[in-house]
N, C-alpha and C positions, 0 to 999 in steps of 0.2 A: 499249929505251925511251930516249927523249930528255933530257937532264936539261934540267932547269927553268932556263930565265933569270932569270926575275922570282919572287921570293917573295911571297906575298902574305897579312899574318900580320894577324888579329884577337886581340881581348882577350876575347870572349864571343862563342859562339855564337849571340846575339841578332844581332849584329851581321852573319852571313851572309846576310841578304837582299837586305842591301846591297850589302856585299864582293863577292859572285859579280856583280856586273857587269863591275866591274874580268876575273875572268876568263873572263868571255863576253867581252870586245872582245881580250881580248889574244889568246888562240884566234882570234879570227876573224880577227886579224892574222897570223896563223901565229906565234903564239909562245907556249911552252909555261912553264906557272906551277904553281906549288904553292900551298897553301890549308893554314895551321894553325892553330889556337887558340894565344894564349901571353901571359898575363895579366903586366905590367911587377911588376902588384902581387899576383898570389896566387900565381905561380909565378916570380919576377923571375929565379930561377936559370938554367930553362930559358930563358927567354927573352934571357940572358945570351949561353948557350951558342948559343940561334940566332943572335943576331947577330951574336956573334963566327968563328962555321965557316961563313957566310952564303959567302963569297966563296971559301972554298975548296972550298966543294960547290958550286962552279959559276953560283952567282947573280951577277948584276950587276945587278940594282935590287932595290927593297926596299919595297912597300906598303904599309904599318901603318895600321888607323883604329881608331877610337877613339873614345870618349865621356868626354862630363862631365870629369876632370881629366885626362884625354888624353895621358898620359903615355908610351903605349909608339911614337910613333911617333919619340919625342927618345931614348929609352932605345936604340932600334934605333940610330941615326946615332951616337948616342956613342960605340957599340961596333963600327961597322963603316965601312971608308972607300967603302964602294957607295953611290951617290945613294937617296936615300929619299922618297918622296911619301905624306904625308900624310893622310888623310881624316877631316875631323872628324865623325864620328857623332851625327847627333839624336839625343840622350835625355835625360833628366832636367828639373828644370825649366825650364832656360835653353834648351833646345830645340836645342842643337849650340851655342850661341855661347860658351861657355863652352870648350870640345873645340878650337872654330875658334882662339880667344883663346889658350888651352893648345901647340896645336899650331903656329900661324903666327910665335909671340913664343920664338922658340930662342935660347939666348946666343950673343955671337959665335964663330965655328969648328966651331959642332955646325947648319948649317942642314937644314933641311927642307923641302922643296918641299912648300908645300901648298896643294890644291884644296877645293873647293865643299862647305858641309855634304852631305851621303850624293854625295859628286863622285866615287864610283867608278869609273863610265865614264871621266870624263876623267883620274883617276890611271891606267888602263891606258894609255889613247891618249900622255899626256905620260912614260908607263916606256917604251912603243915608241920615242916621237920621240926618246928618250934611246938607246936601244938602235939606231937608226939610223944613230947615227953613225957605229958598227962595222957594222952588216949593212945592206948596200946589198938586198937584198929584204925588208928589214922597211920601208924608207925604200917600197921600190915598193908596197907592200902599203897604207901609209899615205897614199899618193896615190891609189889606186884606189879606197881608203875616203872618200877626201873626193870623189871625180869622183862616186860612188855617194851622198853625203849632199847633192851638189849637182845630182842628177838629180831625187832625191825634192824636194826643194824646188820646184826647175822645175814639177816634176808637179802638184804641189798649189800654186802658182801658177797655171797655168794652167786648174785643175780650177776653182779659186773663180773667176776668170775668165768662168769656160762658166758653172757655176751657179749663180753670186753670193751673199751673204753666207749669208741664208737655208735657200738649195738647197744650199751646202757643209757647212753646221753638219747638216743633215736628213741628209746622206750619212754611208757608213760612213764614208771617208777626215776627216769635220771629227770626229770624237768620238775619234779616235785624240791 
């Protein structure tokens, strides 16, 4: 088995609906992730202990989301010198801005790269572009992926094109 690059740690179980996007793009990128639960606040010990052996079992990046006072993606960086990306989770009443506010505002020396409320996709894609800097076929794989998201665009460019506004929205490709 491959060890994991990228970790990729929630606070609830709630939160995997989300999460798993981040490790659908980073698999699709050929790179291999782990996926834990580990709450800053009902288990801070373990979550201690992940972050601190994060880099000696082999990870080099770090994905932590989180909701409402959003604490475990700063708890990760303080305790580990691996780059960490953020994901502020929609919940509660503030609706993620609260999470967003939590997670983007780090004192200085403990930064956190952070992306878009539920921005799990693009926390995998911006752990690749991290991890690219060391693997020149993660870096190719990231290009192929954007030739591939610039093809689907062309397509559906040219599709509204042929069936104009109407006859696009009426097709399966406009309800996607």
């Amino acid at each position: 088995m491959v060890k994991p690059l990228v970790g990729i740690v929630m606070g609830s179980d709630s939160d995997l609906k989300i999460m798993k996007e981040a490790a659908k793009i980073l698999a699709e990128l050929g790179i291999t992730s782990e996926v834990v639960i580990s709450s800053a606040h009902r288990v801070p010990e373990q979550t201690a202990q992940y972050a601190r052996t994060a880099e000696e079992r082999g990870l080099e990046a770090v994905i932590a989301g989180a909701g409402m006072a959003a604490h475990l993606p700063g708890v990760i960086a303080a305790m580990t010198p691996l780059p960490v990306i953020g994901i502020p989770i929609q919940s509660g009443a503030l609706s993620g801005v609260d999470a967003l506010y939590a997670i983007v505002q780090m004192p200085p020396g403990i930064p956190v790269a952070t992306v878009a409320v539920n921005g799990a996709k693009n926390a995998g894609i911006l752990a690749a572009q991290i991890l690219s800097v060391k693997y020149p076929e993660i870096r190719e794989n990231i290009r192929e992926y954007k030739v591939r998201m610039e093809k689907e665009v062309e397509a559906k460019a040219a599709k509204l094109a042929e069936l104009g506004i109407e006859g696009y929205l009426e097709s399966n490709e406009g309800r996607k």
